[in-house]
PyMOL Python script that loads the backbone (N, CA, C, O; Angstrom):
from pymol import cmd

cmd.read_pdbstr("""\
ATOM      1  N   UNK A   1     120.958-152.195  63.198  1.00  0.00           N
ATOM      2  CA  UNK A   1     120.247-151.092  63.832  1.00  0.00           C
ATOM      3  C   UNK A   1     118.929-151.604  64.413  1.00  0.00           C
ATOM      4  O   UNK A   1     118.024-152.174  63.804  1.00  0.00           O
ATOM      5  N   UNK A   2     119.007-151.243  65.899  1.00  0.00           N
ATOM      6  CA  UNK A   2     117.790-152.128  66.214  1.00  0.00           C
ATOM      7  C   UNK A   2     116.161-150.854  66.051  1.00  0.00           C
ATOM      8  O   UNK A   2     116.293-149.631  66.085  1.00  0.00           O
ATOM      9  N   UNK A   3     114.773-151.582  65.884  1.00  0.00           N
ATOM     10  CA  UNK A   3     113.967-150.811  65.423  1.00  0.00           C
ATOM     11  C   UNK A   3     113.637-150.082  66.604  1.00  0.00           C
ATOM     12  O   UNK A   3     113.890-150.428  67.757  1.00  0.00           O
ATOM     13  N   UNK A   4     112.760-148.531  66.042  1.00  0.00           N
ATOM     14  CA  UNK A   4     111.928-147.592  67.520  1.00  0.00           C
ATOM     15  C   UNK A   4     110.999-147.445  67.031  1.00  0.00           C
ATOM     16  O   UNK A   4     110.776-146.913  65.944  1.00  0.00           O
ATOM     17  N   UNK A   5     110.185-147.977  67.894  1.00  0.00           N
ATOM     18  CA  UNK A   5     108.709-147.616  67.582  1.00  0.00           C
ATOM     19  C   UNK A   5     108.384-146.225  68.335  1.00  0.00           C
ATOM     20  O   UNK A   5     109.040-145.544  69.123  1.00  0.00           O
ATOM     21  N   UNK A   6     107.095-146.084  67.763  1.00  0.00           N
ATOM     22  CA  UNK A   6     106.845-144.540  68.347  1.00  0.00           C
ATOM     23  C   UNK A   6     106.413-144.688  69.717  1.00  0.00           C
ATOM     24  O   UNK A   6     106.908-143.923  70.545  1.00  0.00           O
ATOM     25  N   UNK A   7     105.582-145.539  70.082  1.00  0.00           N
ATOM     26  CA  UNK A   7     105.450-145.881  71.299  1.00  0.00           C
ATOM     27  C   UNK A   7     106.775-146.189  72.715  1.00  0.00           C
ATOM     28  O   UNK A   7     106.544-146.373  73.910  1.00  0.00           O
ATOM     29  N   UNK A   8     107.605-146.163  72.276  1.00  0.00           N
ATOM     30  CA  UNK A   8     108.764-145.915  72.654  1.00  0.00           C
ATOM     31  C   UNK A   8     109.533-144.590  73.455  1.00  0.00           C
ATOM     32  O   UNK A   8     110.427-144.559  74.301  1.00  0.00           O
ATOM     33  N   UNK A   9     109.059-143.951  73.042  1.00  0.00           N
ATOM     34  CA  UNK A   9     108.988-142.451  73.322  1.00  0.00           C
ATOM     35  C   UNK A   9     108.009-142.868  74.818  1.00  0.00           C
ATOM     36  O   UNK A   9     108.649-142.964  75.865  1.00  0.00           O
ATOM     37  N   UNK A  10     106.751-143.060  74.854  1.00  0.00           N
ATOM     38  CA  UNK A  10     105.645-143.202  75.796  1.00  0.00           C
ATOM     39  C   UNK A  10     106.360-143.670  76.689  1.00  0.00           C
ATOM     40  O   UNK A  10     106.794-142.972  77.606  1.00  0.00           O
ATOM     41  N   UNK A  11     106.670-145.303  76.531  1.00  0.00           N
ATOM     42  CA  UNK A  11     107.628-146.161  77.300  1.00  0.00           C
ATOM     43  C   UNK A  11     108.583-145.215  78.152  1.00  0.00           C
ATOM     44  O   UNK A  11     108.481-145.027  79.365  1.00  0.00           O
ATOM     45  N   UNK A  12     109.479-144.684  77.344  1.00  0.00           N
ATOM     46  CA  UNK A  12     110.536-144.066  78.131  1.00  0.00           C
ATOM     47  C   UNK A  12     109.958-142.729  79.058  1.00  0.00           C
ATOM     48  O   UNK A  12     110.386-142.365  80.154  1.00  0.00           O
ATOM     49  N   UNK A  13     109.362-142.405  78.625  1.00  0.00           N
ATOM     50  CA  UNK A  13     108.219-141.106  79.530  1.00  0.00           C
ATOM     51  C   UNK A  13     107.612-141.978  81.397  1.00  0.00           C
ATOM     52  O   UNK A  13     107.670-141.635  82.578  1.00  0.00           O
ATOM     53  N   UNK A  14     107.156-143.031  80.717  1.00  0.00           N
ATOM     54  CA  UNK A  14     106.501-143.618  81.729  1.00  0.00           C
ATOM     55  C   UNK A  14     107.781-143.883  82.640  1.00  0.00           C
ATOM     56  O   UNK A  14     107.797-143.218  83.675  1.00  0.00           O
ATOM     57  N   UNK A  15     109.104-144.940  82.384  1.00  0.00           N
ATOM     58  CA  UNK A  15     109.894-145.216  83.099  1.00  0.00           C
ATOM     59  C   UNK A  15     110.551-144.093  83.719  1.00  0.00           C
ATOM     60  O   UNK A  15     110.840-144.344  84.889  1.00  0.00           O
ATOM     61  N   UNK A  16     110.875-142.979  83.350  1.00  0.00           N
ATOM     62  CA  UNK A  16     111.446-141.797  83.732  1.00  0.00           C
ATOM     63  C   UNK A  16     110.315-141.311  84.956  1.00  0.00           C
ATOM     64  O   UNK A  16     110.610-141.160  86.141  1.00  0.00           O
ATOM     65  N   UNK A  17     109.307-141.161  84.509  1.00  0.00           N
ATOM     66  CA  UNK A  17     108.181-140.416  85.528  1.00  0.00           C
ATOM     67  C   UNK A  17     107.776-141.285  86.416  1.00  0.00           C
ATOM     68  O   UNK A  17     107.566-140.782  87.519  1.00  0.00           O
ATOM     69  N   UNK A  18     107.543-142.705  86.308  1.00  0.00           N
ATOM     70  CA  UNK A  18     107.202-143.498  87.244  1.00  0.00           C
ATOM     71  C   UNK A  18     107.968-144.575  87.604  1.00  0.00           C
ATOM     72  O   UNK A  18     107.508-145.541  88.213  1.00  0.00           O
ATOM     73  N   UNK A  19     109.395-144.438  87.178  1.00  0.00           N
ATOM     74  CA  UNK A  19     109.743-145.791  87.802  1.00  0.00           C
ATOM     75  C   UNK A  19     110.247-145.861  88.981  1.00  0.00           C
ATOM     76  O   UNK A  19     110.948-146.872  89.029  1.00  0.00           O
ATOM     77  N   UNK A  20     110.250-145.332  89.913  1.00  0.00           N
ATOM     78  CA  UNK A  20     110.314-145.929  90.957  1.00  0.00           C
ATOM     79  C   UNK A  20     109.100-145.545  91.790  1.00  0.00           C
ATOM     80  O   UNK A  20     109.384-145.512  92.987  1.00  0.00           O
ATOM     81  N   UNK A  21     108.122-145.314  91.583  1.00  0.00           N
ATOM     82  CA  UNK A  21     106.559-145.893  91.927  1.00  0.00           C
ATOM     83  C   UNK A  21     106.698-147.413  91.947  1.00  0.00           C
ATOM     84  O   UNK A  21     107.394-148.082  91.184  1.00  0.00           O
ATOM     85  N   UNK A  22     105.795-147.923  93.107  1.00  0.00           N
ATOM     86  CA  UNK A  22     104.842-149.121  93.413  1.00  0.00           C
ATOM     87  C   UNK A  22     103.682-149.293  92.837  1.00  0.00           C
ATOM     88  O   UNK A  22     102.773-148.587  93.274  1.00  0.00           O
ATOM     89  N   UNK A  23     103.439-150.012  91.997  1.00  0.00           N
ATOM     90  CA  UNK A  23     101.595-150.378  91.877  1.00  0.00           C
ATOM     91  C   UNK A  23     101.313-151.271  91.941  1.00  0.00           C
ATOM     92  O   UNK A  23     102.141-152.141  92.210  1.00  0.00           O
ATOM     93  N   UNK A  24      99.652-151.658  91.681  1.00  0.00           N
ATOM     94  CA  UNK A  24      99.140-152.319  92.387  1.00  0.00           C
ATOM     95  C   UNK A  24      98.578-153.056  90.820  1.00  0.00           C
ATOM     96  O   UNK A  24      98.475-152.310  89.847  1.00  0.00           O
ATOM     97  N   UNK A  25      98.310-154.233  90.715  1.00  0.00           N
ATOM     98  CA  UNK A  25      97.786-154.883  89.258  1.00  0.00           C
ATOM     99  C   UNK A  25      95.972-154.079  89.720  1.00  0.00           C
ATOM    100  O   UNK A  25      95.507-153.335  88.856  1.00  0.00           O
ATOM    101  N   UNK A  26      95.491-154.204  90.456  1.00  0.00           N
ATOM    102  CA  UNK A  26      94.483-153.472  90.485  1.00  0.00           C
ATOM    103  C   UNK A  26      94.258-151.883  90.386  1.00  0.00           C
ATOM    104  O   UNK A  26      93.150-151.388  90.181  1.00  0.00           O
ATOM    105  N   UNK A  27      95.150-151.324  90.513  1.00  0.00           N
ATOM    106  CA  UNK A  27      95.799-149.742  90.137  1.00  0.00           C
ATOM    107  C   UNK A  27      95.939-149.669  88.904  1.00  0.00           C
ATOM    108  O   UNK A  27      95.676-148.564  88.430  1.00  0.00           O
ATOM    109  N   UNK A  28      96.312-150.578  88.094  1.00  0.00           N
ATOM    110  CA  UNK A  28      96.817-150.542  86.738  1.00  0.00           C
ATOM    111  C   UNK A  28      95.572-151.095  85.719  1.00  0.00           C
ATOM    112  O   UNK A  28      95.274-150.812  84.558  1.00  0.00           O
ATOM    113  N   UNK A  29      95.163-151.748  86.426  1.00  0.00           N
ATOM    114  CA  UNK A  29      93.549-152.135  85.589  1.00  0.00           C
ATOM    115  C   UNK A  29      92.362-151.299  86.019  1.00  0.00           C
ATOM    116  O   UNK A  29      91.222-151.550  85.628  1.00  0.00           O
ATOM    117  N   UNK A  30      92.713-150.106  86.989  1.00  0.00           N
ATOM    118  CA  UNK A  30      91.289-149.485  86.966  1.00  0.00           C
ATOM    119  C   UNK A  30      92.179-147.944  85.947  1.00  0.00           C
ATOM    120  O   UNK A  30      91.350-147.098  85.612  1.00  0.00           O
ATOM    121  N   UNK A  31      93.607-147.631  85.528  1.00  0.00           N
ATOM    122  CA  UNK A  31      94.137-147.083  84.591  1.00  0.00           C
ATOM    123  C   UNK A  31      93.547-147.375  83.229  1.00  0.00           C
ATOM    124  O   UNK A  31      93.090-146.588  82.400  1.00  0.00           O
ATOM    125  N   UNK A  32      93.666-148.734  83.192  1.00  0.00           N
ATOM    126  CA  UNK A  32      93.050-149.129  82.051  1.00  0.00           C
ATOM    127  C   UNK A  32      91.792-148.937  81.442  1.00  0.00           C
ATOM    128  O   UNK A  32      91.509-148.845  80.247  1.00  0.00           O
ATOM    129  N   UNK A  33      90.926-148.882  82.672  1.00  0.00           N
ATOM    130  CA  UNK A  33      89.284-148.863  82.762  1.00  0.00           C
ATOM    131  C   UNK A  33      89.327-147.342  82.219  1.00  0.00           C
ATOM    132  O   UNK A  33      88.982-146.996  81.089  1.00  0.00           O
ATOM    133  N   UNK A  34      89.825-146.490  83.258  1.00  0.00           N
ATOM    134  CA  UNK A  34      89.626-144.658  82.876  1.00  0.00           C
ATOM    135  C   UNK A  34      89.883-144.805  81.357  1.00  0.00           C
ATOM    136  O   UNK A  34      88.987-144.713  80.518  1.00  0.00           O
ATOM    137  N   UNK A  35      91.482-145.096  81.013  1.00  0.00           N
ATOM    138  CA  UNK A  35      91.800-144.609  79.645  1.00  0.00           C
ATOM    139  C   UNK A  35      90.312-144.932  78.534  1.00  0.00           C
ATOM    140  O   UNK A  35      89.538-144.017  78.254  1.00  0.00           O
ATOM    141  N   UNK A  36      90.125-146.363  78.013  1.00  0.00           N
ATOM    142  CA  UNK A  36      89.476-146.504  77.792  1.00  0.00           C
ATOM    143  C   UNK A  36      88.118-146.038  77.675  1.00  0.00           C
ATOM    144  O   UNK A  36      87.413-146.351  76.716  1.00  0.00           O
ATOM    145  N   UNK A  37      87.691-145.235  78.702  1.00  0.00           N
ATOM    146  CA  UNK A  37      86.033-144.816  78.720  1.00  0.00           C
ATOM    147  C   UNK A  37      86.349-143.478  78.568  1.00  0.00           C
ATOM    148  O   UNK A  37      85.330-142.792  78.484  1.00  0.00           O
ATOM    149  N   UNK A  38      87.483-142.789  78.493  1.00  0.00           N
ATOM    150  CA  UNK A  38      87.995-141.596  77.713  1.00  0.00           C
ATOM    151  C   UNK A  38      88.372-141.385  76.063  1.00  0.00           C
ATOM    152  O   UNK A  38      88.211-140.551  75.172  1.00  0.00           O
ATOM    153  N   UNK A  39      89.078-142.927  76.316  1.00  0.00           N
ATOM    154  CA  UNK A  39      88.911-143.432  74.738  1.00  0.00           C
ATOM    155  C   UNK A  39      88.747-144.628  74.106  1.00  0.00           C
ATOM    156  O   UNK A  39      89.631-145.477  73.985  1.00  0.00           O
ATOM    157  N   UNK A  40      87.619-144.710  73.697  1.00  0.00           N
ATOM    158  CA  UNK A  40      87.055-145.985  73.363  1.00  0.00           C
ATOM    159  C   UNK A  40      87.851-146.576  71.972  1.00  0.00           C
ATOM    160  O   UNK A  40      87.815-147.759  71.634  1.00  0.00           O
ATOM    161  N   UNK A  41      88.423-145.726  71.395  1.00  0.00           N
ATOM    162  CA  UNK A  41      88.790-146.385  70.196  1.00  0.00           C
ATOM    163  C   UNK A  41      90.216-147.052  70.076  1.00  0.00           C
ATOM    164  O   UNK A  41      90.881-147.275  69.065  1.00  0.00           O
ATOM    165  N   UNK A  42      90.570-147.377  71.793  1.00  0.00           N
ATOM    166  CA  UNK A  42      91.845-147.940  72.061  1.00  0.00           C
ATOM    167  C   UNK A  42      91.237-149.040  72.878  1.00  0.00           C
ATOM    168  O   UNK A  42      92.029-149.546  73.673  1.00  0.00           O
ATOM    169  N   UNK A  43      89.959-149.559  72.874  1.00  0.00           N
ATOM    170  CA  UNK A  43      89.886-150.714  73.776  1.00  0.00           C
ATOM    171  C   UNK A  43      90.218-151.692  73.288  1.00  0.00           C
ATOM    172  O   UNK A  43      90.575-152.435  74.201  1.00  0.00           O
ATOM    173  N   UNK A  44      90.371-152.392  71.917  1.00  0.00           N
ATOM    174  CA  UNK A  44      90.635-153.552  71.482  1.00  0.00           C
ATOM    175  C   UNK A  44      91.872-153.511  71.721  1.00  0.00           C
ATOM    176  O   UNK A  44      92.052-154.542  72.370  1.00  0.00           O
ATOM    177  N   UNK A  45      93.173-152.825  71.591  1.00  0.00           N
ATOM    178  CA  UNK A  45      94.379-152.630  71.854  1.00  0.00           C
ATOM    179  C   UNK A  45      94.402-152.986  73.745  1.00  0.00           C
ATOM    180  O   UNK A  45      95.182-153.750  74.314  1.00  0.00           O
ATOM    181  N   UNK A  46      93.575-152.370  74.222  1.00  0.00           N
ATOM    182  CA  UNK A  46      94.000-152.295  76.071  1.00  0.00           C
ATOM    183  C   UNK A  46      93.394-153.649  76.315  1.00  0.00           C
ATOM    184  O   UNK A  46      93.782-154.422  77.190  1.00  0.00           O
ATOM    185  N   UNK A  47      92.460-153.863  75.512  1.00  0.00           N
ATOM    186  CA  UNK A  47      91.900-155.628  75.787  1.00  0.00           C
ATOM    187  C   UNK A  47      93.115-156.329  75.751  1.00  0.00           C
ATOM    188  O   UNK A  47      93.580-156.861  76.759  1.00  0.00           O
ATOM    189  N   UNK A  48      93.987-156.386  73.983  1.00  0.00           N
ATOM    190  CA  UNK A  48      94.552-157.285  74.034  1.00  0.00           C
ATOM    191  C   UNK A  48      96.363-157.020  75.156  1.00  0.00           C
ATOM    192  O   UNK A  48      97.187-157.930  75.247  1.00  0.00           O
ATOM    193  N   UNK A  49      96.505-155.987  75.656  1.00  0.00           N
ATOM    194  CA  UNK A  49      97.679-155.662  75.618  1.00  0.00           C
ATOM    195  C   UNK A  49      97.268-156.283  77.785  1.00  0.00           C
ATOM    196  O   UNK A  49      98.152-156.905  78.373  1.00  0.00           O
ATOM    197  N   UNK A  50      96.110-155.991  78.418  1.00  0.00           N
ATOM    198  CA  UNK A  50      95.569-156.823  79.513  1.00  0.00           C
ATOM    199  C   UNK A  50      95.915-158.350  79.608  1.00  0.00           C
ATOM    200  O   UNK A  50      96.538-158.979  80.463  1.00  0.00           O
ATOM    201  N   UNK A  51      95.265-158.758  78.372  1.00  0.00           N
ATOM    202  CA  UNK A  51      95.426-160.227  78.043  1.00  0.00           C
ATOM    203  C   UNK A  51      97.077-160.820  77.838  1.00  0.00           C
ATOM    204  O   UNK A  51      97.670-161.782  78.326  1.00  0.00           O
ATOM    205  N   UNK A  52      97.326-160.151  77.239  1.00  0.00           N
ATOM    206  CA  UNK A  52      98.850-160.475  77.226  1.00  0.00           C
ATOM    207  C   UNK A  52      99.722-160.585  78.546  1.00  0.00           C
ATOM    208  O   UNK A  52     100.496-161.475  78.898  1.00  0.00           O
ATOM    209  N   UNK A  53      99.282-159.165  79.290  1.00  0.00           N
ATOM    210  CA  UNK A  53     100.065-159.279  80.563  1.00  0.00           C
ATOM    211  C   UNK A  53      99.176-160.373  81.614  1.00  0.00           C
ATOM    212  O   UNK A  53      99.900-160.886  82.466  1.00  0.00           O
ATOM    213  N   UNK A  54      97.890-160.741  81.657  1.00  0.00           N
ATOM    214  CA  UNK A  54      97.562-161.717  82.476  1.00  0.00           C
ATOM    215  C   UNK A  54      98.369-163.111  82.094  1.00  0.00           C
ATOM    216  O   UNK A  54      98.964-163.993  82.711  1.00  0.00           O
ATOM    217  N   UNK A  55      98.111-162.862  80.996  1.00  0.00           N
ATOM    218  CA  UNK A  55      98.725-164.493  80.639  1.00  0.00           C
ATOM    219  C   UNK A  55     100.457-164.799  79.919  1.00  0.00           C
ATOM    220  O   UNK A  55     100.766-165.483  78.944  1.00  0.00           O
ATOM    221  N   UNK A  56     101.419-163.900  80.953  1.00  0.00           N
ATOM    222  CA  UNK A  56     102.214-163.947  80.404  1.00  0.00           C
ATOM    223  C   UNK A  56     103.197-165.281  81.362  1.00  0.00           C
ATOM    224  O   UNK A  56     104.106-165.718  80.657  1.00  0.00           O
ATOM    225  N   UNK A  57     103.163-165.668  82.196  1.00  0.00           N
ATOM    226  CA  UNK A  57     103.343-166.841  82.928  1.00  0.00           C
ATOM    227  C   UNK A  57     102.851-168.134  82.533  1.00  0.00           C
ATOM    228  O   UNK A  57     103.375-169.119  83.053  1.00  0.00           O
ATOM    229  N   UNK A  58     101.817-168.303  81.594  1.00  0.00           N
ATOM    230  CA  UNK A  58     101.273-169.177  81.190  1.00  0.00           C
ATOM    231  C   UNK A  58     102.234-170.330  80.596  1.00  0.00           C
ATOM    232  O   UNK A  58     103.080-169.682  79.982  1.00  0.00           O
ATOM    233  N   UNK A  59     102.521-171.570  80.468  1.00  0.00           N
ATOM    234  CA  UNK A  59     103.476-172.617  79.573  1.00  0.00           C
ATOM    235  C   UNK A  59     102.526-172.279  78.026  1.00  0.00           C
ATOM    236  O   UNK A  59     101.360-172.400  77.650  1.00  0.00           O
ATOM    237  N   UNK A  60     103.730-171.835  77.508  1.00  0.00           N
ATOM    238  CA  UNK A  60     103.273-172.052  75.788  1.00  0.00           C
ATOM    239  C   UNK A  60     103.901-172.996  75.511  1.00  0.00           C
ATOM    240  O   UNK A  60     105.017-173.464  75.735  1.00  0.00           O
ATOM    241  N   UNK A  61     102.313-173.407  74.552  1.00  0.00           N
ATOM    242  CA  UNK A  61     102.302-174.594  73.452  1.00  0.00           C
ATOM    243  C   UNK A  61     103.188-175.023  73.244  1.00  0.00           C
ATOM    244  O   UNK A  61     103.254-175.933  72.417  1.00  0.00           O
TER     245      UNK A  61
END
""", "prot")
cmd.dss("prot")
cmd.show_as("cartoon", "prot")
cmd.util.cbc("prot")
cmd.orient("prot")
């Protein structure tokens, strides 16, 4: 049985409502900016979840 996170639910909300929208990596990081200064107590999460997607092309170690 594979696992569901609750965030999962979100996921599938987003793909349903926006997937076939275009964006822009600068569209999606000034998303990031709003959420954040609406709610601050998700920035270490939007920091690292930014970081992840910048550097997901990167050669690992």
């Amino acid at each position: 049985m594979a696992l569901v996170y609750f965030t999962d639910r979100g996921i599938e909300e987003l793909a349903s409502r926006r997937g076939d929208d275009e964006v822009t990596i600068d569209w999606l990081a000034e998303r990031f900016r709003v959420f954040v200064d609406l709610n601050p107590e998700f920035e270490t999460p939007i920091e690292r979840l930014a970081t992840w997607l910048a550097r997901l092309d990167d050669d690992e170690d």
